[in-house]
Wavefront OBJ file of the C-alpha trace (Angstrom):
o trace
v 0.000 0.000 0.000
v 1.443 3.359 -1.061
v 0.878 6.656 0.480
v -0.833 8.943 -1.860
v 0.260 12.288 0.618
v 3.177 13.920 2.061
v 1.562 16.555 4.015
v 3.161 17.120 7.278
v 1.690 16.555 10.293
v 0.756 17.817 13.653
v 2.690 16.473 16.363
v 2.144 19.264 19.572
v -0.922 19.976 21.657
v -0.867 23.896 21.043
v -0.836 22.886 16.909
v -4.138 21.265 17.998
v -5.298 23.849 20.040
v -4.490 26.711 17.610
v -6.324 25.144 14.720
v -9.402 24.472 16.860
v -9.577 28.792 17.288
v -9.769 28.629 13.265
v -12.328 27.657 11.386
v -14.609 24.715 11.625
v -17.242 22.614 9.516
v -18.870 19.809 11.211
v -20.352 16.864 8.952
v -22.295 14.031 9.733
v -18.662 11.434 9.373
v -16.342 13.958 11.054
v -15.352 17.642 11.916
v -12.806 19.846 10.476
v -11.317 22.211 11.860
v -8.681 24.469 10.005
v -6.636 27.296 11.268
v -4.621 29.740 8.417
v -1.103 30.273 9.628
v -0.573 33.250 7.244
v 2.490 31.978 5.822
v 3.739 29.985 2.629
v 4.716 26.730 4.088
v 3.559 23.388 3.687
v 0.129 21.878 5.198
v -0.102 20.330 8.171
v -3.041 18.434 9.274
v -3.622 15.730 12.837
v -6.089 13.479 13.522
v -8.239 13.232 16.581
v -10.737 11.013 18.254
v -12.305 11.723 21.803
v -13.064 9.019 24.477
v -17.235 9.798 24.199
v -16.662 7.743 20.471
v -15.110 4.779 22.185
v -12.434 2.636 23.277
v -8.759 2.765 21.685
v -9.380 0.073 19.477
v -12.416 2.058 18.181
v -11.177 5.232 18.088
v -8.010 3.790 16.322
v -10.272 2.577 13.721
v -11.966 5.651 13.300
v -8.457 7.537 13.170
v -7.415 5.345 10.468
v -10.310 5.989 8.226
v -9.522 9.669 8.999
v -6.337 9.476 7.738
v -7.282 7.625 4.671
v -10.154 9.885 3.620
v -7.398 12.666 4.212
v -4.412 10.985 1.922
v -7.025 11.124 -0.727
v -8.599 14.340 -0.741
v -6.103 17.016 0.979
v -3.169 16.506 -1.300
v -5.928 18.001 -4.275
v -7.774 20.553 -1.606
v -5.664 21.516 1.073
v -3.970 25.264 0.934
v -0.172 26.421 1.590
v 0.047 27.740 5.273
v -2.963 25.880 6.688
v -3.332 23.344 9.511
v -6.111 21.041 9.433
v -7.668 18.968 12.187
v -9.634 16.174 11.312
v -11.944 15.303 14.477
v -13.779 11.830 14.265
v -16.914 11.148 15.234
v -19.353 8.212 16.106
v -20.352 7.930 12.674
v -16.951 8.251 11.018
v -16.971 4.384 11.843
v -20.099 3.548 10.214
v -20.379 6.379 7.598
v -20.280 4.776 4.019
v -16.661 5.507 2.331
v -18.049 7.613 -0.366
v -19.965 9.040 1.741
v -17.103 9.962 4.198
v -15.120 11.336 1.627
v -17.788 13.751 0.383
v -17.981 14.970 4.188
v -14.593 16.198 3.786
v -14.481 17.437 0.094
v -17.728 19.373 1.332
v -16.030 20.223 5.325
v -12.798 21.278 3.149
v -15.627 23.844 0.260
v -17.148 25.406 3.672
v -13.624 26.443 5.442
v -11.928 28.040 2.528
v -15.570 29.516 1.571
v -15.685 33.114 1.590
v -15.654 34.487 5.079
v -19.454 34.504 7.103
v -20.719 37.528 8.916
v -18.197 38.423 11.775
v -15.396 36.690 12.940
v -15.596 32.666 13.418
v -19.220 33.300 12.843
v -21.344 29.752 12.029
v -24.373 30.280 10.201
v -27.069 30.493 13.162
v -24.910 33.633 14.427
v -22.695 31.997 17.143
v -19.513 32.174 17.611
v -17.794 28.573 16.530
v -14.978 29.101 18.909
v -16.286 27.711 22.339
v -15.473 29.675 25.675
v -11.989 28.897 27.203
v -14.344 27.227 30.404
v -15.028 24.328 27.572
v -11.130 23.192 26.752
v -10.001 22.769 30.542
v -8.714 19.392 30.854
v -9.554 18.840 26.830
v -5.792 16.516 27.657
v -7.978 13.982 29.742
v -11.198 14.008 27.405
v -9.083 13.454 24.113
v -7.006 10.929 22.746
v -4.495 12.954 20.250
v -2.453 11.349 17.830
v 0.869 12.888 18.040
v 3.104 10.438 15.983
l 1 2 3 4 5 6 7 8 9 10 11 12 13 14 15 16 17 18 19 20 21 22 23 24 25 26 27 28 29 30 31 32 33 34 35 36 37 38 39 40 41 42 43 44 45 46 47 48 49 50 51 52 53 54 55 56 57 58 59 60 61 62 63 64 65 66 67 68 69 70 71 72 73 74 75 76 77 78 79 80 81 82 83 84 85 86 87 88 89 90 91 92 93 94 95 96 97 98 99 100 101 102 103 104 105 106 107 108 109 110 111 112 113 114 115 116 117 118 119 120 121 122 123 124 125 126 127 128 129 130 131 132 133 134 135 136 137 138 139 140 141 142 143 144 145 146 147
């Protein structure tokens, strides 16, 4: 089996943390979240699965479906100086592979869509980026992939 992507990858918890102040799009197989670094360089995107989907042999699963839904679309769609955060869900697991992919060719449209009312403003007029109350102990609630 090949890889079809070289796009770097995050490896620290403030990467992860940074892109989740960017942009987001969630779908009904995962959640994107992108961040623009206002630079030239390269890509970057991490993978991420919380406990609330399962156990680590599920959420493994799910982050490996992630990752191949990503080595086929972001090469094609992802932009110079952005990180990207793909954040599974329940459904990532069951979510037909088509189907999947189209959740992040569609997640990847809405991000680099032209900018909504406001900053980080989601269509019903609330701010995406949740209060700084909501990511205490995120370390203990997720299971990042650094490697």
């Amino acid at each position: 089996m090949t890889r079809r992507t070289d796009i770097a990858r995050l490896r620290k918890r403030r990467d992860f943390l940074a892109a989740a102040g960017g942009r987001k799009w969630a779908a009904t197989g995962l959640v994107l979240q992108a961040l623009d670094r206002a630079d030239e360089t390269e890509p970057r995107v991490g993978f991420t699965v919380t406990k609330k989907v399962g156990g680590a042999v599920v959420r493994n699963r799910a982050r490996r479906r992630l990752k191949a839904a990503a080595s086929e679309i972001l090469p094609v769609a992802a932009k110079q100086g952005y990180d990207y955060v793909l954040v599974g869900r329940a459904s990532t697991l069951t979510r037909a592979w088509p189907d999947l992919l189209d959740d992040l060719r569609a997640a990847m449209t809405k991000v680099h869509g032209a900018r909504l009312h406001g900053p980080q403003r989601s269509a019903r007029g609330h701010s995406s980026q949740r209060g700084s109350e909501d990511r205490s102990g995120s370390e203990s609630k997720e299971d990042t992939f650094h490697g």
